[in-house]
N, C-alpha and C positions, 0 to 999 in steps of 0.2 A: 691319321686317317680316321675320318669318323661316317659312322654306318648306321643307320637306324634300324632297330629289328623290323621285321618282316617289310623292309622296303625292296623292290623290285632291284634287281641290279643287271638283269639282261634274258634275255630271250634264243631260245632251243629254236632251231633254224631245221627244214626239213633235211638238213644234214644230219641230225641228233649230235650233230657236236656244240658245244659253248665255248670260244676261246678267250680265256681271260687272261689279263695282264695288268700285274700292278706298277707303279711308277714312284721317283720320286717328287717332292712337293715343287711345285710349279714347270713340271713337265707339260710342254703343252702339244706334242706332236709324236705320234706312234710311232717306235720303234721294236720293229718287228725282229723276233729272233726264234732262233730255233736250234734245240739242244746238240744238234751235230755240228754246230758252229761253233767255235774253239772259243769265243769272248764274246759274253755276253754285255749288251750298251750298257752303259754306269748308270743312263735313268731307270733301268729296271730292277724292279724287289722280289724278291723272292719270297713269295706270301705263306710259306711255311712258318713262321717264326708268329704270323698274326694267326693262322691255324692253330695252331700249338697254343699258342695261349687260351683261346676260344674253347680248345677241348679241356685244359687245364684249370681257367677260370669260370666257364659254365657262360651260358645264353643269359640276356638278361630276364630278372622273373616279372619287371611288369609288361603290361600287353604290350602286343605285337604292333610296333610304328610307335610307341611313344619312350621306348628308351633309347639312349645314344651311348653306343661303345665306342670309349676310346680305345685304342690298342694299339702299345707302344712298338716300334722300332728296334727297342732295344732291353734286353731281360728286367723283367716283373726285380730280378733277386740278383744281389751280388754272385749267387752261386748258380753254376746250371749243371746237369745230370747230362751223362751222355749216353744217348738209347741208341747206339749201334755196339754189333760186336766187339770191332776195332774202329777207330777213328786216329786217323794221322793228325801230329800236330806238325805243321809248316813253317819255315823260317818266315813264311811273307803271305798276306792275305791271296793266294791266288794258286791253283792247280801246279802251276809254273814254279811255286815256291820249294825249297829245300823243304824232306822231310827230317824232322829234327825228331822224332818218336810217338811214340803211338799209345791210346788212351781205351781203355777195355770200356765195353757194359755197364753202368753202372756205377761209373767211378763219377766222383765229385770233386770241380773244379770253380775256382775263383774267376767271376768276370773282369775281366780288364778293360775289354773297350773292344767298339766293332768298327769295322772297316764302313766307309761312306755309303755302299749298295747295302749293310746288312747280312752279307753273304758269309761273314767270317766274323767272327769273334775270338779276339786275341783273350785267352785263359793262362791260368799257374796252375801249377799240379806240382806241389814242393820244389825242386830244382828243376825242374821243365816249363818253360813259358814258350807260346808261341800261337800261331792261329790255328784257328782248326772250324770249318765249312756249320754253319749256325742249324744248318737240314738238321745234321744229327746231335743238336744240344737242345735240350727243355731247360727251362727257369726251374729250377728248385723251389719251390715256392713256398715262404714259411708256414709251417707244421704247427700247430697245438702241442701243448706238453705232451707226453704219451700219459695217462690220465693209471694214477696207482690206488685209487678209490676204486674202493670193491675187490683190492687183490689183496689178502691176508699177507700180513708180513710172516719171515719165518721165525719158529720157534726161538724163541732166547738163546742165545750159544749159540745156534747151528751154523757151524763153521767149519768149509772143506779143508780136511785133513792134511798135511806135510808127504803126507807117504804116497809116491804115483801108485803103489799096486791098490791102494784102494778105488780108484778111477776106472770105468770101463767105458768100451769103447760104444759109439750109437749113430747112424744114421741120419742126418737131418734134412728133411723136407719142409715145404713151407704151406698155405691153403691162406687163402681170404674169404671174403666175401664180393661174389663176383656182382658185377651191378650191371645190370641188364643197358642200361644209356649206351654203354662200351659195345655190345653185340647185340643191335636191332632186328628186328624182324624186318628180310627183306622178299623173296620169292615165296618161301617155305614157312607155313608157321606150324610149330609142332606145340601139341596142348600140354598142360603141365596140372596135373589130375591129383589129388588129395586123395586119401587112403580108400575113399569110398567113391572113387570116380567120381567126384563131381572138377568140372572144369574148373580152376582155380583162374590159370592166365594160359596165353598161348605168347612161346619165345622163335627164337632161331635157334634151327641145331644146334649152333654151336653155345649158345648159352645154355642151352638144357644140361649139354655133353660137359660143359663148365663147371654149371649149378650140381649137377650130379657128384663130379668130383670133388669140388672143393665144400659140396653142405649145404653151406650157406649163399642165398643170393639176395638183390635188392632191385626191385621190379621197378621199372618205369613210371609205377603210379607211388613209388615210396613204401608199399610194405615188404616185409622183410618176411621170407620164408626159407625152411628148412627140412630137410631129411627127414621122412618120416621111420625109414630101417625097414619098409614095406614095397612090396610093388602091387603094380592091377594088371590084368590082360587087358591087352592093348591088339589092335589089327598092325598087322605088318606095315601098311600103307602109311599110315599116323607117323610113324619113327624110323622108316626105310632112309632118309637121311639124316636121321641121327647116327644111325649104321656105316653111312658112307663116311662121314664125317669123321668118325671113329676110326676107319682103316687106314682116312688119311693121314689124319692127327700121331699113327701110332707105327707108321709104316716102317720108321729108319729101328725104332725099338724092339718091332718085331723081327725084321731080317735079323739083328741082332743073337735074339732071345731066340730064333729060330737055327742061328747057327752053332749056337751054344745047347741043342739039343731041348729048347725046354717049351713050354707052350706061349703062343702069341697073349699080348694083355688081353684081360679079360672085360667084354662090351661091358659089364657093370662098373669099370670105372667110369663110363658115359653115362650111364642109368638105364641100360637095357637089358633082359635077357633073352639071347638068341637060341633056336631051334631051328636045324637043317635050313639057316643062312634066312630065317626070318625070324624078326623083332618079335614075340607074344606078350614080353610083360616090360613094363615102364615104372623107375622110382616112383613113389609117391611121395610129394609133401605138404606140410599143414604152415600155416601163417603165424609167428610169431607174437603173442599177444603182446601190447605194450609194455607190460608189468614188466615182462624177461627179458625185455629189450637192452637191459644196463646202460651202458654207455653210449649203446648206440645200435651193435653189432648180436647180440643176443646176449643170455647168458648160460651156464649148463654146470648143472652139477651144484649150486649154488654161488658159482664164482662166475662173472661178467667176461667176455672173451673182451681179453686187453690187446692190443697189437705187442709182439716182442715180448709177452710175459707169461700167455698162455699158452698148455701144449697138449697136444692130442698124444695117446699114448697107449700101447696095449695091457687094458687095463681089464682082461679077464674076461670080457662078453661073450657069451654062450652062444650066441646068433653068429658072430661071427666064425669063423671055418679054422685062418690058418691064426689066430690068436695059441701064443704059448700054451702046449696042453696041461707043462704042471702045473701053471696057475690060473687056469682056466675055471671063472665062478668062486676062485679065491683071491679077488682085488688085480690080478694080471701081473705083470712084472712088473710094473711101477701102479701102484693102487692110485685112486682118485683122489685129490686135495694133498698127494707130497708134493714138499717143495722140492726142487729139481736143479740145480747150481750145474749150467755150462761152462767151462774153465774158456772157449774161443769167444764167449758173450760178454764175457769181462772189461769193461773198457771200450766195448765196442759204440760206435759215433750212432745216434738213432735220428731219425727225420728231425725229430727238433731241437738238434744241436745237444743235447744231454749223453752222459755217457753212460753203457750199462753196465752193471754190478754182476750179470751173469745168474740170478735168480732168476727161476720160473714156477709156476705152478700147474700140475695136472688138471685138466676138467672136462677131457672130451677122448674122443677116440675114434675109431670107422674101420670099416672091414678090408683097407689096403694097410692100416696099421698094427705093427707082429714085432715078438720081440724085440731085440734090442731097436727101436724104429721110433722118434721122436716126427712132430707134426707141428712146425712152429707155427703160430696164427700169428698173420704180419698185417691185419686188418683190409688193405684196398691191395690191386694192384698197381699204384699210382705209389705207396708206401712200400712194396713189394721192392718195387725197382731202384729203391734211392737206399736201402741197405743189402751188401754183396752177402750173403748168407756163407756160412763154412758146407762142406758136404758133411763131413762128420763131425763126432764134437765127441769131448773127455765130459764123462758124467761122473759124478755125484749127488747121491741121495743116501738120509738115514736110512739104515739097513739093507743098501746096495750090495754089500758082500754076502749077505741071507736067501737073498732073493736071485741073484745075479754070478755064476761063477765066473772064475779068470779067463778068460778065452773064451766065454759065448760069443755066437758069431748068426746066429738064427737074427732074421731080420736087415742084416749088412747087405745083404742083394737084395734086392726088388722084386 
């Protein structure tokens, strides 16, 4: 199939509907179907697989009508990732086929070959082979090395101990940098205001609500901005659905947390603060200057945020509220620049085929991270998806027993 950027492909009808349908090559006569129909014609493709790729490989960058994309039928990559919860794998390319087992979130599988429509792709997952519906598989698409320039190696010797009681236990969450392309501004633009109120960009809710949470984000025009640790008053109006956004985003957590007696999350994981159920003040952040840009992603503290080696950590901030009190302004529970050995990182598979040695390093931290509570930085969330993170993980760090007694447990709940 070949497409020319910004060439016309059809016209919105006072119906406001577009009904599209792809085919195979040398179809020359429409065959109409419709999802309540039990079999769909064998001329027809399923244009998800050429979607996916297009959000995975990007638009082309010269102007509009003089590039041509091709986009294959069949995965970019021997491997594809599979983005639903569960996906069945079948004895046979079709609804109708035996289910022979089932394939988690996340998990990573060998291409074998697709069925004639594109509809199925036959995959391996160790002793399980069989087909499984192409909708919910992405091409894996080869990764760059994970980049270990700029990450201090650890001290000479430092080598985890034989003894488990030296090991405690910690929490593991993950943060990227969220990239605004992913969540456009569509109805709603909410402004995104610099310490001193001045307009920086205007996003969508939900990238603000994003950008708030995870830090760091990467704007549409390519700069890179970050958490200032400030907010501005703001009118209600401005952030009133950043507000909505937030109740919905957070709704099953909070029945939760609401039946467990404790209070719903708090609107500043979105970047608000609320008063008698309006918005008054809004994060603030500044731009990223090149310099600190490291690698790509920023960098803090003097060490480059790596994907999979850098970690946010409660390292003692006085701004922050629930950071550990006894070493609060004395380096926090894990100080800044230790190197940090997760015992589940060991070994573990990373996007670009290498395996990890389970080393990290401190360089960051944020006001939802408190004691025993690790904050792995996994770079995108496109990298986010194609490694299964542990929820908790076995630590060690020099002078973990000093800092840390046997059975701390602050930080293990949310």
């Amino acid at each position: 199939m070949r497409v020319a950027a910004g060439q016309p492909i059809g016209f919105v009808s006072d119906t406001s509907m577009l009904h599209f349908e792809t085919y195979t090559a040398g179809t020359k006569t429409s065959h109409r179907w419709w999802k309540d129909e039990k079999t769909p014609p064998p001329q027809l493709l399923n244009p998800t697989n050429y979607l996916l790729f297009l959000r995975d490989q990007g638009e082309p960058s010269s102007g509009a009508g003089s590039a041509i994309v091709n986009i294959p039928s069949v995965p970019s990559n021997k491997e594809l990732i599979v983005n639903a919860d569960t996906l069945n794998v079948r004895a046979s390319p079709s609804l109708e086929g035996k289910i022979i087992g089932t394939l988690r979130e996340g998990d990573v599988v060998s291409w074998l070959g697709s069925s004639n429509d594109s509809q199925w792709h036959k995959v391996q997952k160790a002793n399980l082979t069989g087909w499984s519906s192409s909708q919910y598989l992405t091409s894996r698409l080869a990764q760059p090395p994970i980049p270990t320039s700029g990450l201090p190696k650890p001290s000479t010797g430092l080598t985890p101990p034989n003894n488990p009681d030296a090991f405690r236990k910690f929490r593991l969450t993950s943060y990227y940098v969220v990239d605004q392309n992913d969540l456009p501004i569509s109805a709603t633009a909410v402004p995104i205001y610099d310490k001193d109120k001045n307009k920086m960009a205007e996003s969508s809710p939900a990238f603000f609500a994003k950008l708030a949470l995870e830090g760091t984000g990467l704007l549409s025009d390519k700069r890179l901005i970050n958490v200032t640790g400030k907010t501005v008053p703001v009118s209600h109006d401005e952030y009133a659905q950043v507000l909505a956004y937030h109740r919905q985003a957070y709704a099953k957590r909070d029945e939760a947390r609401r039946a467990e007696g404790r209070d719903p999350t708090p609107t500043t994981y979105s970047g608000i603060v609320v008063e008698n159920n309006r918005v008054v003040r809004a994060m603030a952040f500044h731009e990223v200057d090149a310099a600190k840009r490291g690698i790509g992603y920023g960098s803090q503290r003097g060490v480059s945020y790596i994907p999979f080696r850098t970690l946010a950590a409660d390292i003692g901030h006085s701004k922050y509220r629930l950071m550990e009190p006894r070493w609060k302004d004395k380096g926090g529970v894990v100080p800044p620049g230790t190197h940090v050995y997760i015992k589940e990182f060991d070994g573990l598979l990373l996007p670009d085929g290498t395996r990890h040695d389970g080393w990290f390093i401190v360089n960051d931290t944020g006001g939802a991270i408190f004691g025993a509570h690790f904050d792995v930085f996994v770079g995108t969330q496109a990298l986010h998806k194609q490694v299964k993170l542990p929820k908790f993980g076995t630590i060690w760090f020099d002078g973990i027993e000093q800092r840390i007694p046997v059975g701390y447990s602050y930080g293990l709940k949310p």
